[in-house]
N, C-alpha and C positions, 0 to 999 in steps of 0.2 A: 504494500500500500504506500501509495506516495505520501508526502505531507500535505499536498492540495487535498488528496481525496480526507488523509485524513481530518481535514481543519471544518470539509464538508460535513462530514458525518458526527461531528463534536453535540452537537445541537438536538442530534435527535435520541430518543428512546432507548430503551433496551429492545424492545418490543419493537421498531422501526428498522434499528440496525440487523434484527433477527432476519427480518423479511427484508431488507437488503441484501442480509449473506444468499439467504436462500434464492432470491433472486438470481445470481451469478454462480451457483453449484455445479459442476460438471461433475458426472449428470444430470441433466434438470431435476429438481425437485417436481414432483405432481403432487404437492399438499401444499400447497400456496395458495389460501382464502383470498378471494376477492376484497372480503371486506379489509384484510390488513395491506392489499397491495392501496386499496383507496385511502386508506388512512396516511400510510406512506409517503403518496402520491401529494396528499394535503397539508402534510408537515414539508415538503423540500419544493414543492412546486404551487401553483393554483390550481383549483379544479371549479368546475361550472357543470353542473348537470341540465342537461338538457330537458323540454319537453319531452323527445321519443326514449328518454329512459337513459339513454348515450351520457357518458361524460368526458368533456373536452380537458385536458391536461394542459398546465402550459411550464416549463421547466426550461427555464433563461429565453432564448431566444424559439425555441422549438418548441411546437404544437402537435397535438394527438386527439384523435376523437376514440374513445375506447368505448365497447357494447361489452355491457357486465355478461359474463358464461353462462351457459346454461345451466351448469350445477354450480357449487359453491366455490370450488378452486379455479387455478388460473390454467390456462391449455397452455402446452409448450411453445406455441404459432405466438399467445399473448407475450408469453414471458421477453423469445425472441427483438417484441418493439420495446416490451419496457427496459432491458438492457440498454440496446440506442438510443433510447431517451434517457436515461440514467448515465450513463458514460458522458454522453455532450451534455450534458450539464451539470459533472466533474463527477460524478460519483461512480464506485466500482466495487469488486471483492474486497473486503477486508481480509 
């Protein structure tokens, strides 16, 4: 971990940083709740929920429209953009 990512991640959670790590696991994790990738999401970035259910992300310069899963975890397809959204805007594995 660099000291940029680390200076990122000072601020947030036990519980934030967890669902961070798990986010960047190799192998992906498939027990990654929705609701703690949103919470996440709302501590390091903005979120705006939409009317159709959708909620739009916005994390420094870069925007995302994400549609919550169909069950309660996050699918490996999701995981893939929140990594690229997490990395450009300084954050990584710890």
């Amino acid at each position: 971990m660099t000291h940029s990512e680390h200076s990122e991640t000072e601020h947030l959670s036990n519980n934030h940083k967890d669902t961070l790590r798990k986010l960047f696991e190799h192998p992906t994790s498939h027990n990654i709740e929705w609701r703690e990738v949103v919470s996440l999401l709302e501590a390091v970035g903005t979120t705006e929920r939409r009317h159709d259910g959708k909620i739009k992300v916005t994390l420094g310069p870069y925007s995302q429209v994400l549609e919550r899963p169909r069950d309660k975890d996050v699918d490996t397809e999701e995981i893939v953009v929140l990594r690229r959204m997490l990395r450009q805007a300084g954050y990584g594995a710890e």
